[in-house]
Backbone as JSON, one array per atom type, in Angstrom:
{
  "sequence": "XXXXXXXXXXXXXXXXXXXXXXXXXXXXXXXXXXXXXXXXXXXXXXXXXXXXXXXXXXXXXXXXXXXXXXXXXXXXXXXXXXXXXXXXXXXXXXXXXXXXX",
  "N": [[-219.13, -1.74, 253.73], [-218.76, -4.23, 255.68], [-219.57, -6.09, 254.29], [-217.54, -6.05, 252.13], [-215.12, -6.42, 254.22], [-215.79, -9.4, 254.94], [-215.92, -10.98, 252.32], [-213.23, -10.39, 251.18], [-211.94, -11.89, 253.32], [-213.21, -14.53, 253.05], [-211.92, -15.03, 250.86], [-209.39, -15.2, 251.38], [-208.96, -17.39, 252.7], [-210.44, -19.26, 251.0], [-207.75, -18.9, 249.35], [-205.64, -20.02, 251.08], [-206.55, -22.28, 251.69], [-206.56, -23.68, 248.86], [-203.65, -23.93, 248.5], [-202.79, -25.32, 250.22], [-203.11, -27.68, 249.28], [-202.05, -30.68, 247.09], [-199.73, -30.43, 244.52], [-201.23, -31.38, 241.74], [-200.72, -34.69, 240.07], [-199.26, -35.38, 236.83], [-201.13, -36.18, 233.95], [-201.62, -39.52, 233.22], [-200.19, -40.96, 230.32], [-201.73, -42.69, 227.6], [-202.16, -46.3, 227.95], [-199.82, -47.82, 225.76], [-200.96, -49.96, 222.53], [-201.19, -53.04, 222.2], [-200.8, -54.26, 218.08], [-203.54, -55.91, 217.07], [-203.13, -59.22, 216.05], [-202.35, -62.23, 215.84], [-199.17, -62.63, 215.33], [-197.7, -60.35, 216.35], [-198.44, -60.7, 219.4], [-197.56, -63.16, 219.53], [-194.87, -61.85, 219.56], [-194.81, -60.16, 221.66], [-194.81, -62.55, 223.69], [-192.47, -63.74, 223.53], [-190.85, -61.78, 224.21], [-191.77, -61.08, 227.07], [-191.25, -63.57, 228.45], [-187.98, -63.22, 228.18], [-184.79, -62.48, 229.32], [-182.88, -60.58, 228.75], [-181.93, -57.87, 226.23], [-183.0, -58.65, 222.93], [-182.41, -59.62, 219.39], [-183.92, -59.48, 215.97], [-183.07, -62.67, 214.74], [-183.12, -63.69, 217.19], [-186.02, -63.61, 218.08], [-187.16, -64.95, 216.23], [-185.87, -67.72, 216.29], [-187.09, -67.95, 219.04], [-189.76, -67.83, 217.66], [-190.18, -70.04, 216.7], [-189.66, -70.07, 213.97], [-188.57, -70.7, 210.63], [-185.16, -69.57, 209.97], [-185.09, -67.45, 207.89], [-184.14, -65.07, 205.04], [-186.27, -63.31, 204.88], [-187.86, -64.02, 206.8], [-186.97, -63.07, 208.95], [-186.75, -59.96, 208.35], [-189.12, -59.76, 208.03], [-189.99, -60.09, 211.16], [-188.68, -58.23, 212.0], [-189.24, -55.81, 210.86], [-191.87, -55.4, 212.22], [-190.93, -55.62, 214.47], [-189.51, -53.1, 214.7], [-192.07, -51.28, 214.0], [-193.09, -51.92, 216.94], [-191.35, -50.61, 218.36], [-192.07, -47.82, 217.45], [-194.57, -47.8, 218.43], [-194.36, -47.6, 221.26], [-194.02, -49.45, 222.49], [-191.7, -51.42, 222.92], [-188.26, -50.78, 222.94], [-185.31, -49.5, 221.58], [-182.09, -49.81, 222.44], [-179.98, -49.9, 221.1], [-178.85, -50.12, 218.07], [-180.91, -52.17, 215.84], [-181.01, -53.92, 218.47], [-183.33, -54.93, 220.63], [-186.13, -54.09, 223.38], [-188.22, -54.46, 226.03], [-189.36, -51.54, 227.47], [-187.99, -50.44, 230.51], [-189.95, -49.62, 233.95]],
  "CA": [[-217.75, -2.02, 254.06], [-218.37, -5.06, 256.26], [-219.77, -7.19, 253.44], [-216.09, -6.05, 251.55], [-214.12, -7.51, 254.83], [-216.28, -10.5, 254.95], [-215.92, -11.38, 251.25], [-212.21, -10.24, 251.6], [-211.75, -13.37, 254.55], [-213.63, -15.62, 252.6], [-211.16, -15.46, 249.53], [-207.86, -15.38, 252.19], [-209.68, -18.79, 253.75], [-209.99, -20.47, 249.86], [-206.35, -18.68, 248.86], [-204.68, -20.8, 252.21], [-206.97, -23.78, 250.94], [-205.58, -24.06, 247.56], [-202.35, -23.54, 248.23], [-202.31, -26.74, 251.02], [-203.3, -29.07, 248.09], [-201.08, -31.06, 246.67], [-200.02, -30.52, 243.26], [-201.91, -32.68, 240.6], [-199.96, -35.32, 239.29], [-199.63, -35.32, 235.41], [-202.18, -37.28, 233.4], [-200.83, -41.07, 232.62], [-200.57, -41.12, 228.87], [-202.86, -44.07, 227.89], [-201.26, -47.69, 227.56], [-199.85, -48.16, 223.86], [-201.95, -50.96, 221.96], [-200.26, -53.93, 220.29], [-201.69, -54.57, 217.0], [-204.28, -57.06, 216.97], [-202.66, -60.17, 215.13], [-201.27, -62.9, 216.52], [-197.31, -62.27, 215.21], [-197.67, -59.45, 217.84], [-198.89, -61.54, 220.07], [-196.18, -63.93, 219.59], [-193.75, -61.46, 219.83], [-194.99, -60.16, 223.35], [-194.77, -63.4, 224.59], [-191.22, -63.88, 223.76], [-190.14, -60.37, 225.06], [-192.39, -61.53, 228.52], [-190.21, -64.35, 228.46], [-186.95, -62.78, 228.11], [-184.18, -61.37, 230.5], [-182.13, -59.96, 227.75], [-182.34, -57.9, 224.68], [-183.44, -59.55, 221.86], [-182.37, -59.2, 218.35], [-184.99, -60.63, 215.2], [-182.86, -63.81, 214.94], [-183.58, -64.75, 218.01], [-186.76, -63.88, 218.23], [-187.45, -65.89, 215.34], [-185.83, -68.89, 216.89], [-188.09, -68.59, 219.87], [-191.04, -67.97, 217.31], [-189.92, -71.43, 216.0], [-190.05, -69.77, 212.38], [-187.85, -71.17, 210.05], [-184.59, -68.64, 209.93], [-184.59, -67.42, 206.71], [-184.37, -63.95, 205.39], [-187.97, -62.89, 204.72], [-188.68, -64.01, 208.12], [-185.62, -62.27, 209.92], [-187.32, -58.84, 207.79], [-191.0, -59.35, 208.88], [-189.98, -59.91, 212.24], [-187.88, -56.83, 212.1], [-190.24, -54.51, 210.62], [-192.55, -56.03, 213.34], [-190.36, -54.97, 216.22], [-189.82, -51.54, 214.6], [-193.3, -51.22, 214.46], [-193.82, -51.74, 218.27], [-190.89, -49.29, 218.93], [-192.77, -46.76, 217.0], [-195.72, -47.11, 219.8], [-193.48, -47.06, 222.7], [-194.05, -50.81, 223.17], [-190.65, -52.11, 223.03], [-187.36, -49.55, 222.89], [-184.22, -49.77, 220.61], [-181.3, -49.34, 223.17], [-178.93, -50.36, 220.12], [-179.25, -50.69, 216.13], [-181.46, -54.16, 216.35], [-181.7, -54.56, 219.64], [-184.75, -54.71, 221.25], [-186.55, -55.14, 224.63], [-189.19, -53.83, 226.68], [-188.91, -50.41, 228.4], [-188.2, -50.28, 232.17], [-190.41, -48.45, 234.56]],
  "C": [[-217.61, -3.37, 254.76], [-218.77, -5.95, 255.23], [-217.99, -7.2, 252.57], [-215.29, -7.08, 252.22], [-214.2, -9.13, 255.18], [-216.22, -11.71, 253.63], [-214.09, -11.64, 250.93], [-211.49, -11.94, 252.56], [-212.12, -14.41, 254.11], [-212.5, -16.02, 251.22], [-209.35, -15.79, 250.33], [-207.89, -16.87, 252.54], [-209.27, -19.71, 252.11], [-208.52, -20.17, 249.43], [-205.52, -20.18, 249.69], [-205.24, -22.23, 251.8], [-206.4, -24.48, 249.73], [-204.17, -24.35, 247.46], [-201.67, -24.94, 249.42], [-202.53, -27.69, 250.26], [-201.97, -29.04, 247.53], [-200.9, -30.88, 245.31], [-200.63, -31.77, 242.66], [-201.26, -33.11, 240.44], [-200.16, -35.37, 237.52], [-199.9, -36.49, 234.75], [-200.87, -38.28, 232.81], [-201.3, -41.11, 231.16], [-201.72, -43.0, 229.25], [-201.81, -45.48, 227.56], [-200.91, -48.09, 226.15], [-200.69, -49.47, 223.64], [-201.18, -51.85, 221.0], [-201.16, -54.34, 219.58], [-202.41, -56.01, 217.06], [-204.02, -58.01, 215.63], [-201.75, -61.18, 215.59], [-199.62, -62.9, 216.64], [-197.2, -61.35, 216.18], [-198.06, -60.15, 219.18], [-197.76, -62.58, 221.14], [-194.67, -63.13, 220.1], [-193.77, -61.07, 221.08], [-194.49, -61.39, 224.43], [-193.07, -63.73, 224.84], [-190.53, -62.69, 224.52], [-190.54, -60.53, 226.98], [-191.32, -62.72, 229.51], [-188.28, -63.99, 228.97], [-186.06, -61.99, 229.11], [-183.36, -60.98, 230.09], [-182.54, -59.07, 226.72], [-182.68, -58.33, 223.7], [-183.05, -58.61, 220.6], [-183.53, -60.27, 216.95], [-184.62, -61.25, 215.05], [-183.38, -64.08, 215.76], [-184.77, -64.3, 218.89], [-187.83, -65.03, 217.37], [-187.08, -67.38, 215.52], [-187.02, -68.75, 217.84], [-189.88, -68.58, 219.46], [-191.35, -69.84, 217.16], [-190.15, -71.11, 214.47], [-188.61, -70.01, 211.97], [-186.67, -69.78, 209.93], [-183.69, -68.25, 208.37], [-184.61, -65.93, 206.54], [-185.19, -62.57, 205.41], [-188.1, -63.02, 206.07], [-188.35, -63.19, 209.09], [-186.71, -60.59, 209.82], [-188.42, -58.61, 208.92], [-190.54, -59.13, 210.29], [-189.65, -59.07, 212.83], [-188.48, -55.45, 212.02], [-191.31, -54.26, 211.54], [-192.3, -55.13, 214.77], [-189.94, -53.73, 215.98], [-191.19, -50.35, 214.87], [-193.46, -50.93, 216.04], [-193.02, -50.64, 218.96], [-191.48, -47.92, 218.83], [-193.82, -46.41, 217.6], [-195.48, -47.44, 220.96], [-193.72, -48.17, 223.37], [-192.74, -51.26, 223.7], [-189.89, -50.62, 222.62], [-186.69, -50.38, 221.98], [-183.17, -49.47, 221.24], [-180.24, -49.05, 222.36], [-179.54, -50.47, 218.98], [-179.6, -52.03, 216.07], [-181.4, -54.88, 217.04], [-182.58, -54.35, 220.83], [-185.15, -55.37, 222.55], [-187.73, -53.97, 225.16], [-188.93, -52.4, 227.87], [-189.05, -50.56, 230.01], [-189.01, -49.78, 233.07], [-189.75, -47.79, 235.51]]
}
């Protein structure tokens, strides 16, 4: 019986222990990955740059790429792309910027 109340005290002792911890915080997803290729690259830098939204015109001006409408596209499909790995958001229909923390 005294090994019971002794075993008993020892689990009341870790219960009151556990229960003063702090909850865990929940795991940090991992950092999305921009695609290795400079046009990503490029486009980071302009969004780094930026204290606005951006739409692909005018990221394509600050690529310095000629504004035609192949380029407008790529650059578009580009910045869909990075929305799709939680790089950049879409606040609006084609306009783009970097998520807040």
């Amino acid at each position: 019986m005294e090994e019971f109340g002794r075993v008993a005290e020892e689990v009341r002792i870790t219960r009151k222990t556990l229960l003063a911890l702090p909850d865990p915080s929940p795991p940090t997803p991992p950092a999305a990955k921009v695609p290795d290729h400079p046009a990503y690259r490029q486009i980071m830098a302009v969004f780094a740059a930026a204290d606005a939204p951006l739409r692909a015109r005018a990221v394509c001006e600050a690529m310095d790429l000629e504004i035609a409408p192949s380029n407008v596209n790529n650059v578009r499909l580009k910045l869909k792309r990075l929305v799709e790995r939680g790089i950049l958001t879409e606040p609006e229909q084609g306009l783009f910027t970097q998520p807040r923390p």
